[in-house]
N, C-alpha and C positions, 0 to 999 in steps of 0.2 A: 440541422442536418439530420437524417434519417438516422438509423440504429447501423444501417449494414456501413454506411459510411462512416461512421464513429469506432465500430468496430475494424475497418481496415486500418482508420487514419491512427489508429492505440494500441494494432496485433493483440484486441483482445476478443475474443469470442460474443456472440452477440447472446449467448443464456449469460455469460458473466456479468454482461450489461444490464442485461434484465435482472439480473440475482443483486447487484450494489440497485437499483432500484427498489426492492423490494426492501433491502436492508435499509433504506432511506440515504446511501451512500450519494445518490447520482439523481437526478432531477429531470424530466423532458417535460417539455408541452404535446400538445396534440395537434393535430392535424385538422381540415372539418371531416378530412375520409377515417379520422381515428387514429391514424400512425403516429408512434414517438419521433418529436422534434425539437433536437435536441441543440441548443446553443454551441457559440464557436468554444466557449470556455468549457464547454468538458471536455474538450481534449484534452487540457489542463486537468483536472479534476481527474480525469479518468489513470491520466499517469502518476498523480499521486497518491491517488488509492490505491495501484496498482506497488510502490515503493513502499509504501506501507506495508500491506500486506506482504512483500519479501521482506521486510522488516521484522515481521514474525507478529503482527499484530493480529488483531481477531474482527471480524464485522463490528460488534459493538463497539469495539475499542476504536475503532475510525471511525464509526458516527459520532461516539464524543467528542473525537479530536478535529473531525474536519470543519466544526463551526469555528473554529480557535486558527483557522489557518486560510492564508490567501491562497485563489486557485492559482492566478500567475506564476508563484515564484514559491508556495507552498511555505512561505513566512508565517511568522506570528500573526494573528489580527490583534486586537485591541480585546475578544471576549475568550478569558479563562478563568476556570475556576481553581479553589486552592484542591479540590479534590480529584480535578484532573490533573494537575501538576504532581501528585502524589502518584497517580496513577502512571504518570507517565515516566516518572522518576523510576518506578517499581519496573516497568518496561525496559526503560534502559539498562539499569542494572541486569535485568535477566538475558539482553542482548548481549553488555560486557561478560557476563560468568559465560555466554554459548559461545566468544570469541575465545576466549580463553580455554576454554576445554577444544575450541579445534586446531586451535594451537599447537597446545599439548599433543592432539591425533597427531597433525603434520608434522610434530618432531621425531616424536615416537614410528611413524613412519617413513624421514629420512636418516635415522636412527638404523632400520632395517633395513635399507634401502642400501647403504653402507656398506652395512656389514655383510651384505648378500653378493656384492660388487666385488669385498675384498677377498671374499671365501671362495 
């Protein structure tokens, strides 16, 4: 499929397409007129790079991880390293401490929310 089709069928922009290409995120073939053509499976791909990245990860950090994961079902594969495991451990953790402090916001602001109600 073209770029502009992958971009409608993902609601993702077609420079972001080109930008996880560039990061080595996302993969096409070529066309013989030159255009990117791109398989059924980055649909797949392209949404969970896209869940990643709301994950809070970084370009690099999903090119590590995306050889370690199937595009279908965004499972484990069979290759990981003990250093990506470390890496990804240190990720989650830092996802758990950002849940947790927004927590704390949204208490603290039904806290005032409260007390603005009863005043």
């Amino acid at each position: 499929m073209r770029i502009g089709e992958l971009a409608r069928r993902t609601n993702v922009s077609e420079r972001s397409l080109r930008y996880y290409e560039t990061q080595g995120l996302l993969t096409a073939g070529r066309t013989p007129g030159g255009h990117r053509d791109y398989p059924e499976t980055a649909v797949d791909r392209v949404v969970l790079i896209q869940e990643l990245f709301a994950a809070g990860l970084h370009s690099t950090k999903i090119a590590q991880l995306l050889p370690c994961m199937r595009d279908t079902d965004g499972g484990p594969s069979a290759v990981a390293t003990p250093r990506l495991i470390d890496d990804l451990t240190a990720e989650r953790a830092r996802i758990d401490r950002t849940i947790t402090d927004l927590l704390r916001s949204r208490d603290t602001l039904d806290e005032v929310i409260r007390t603005a109600r009863e005043g």
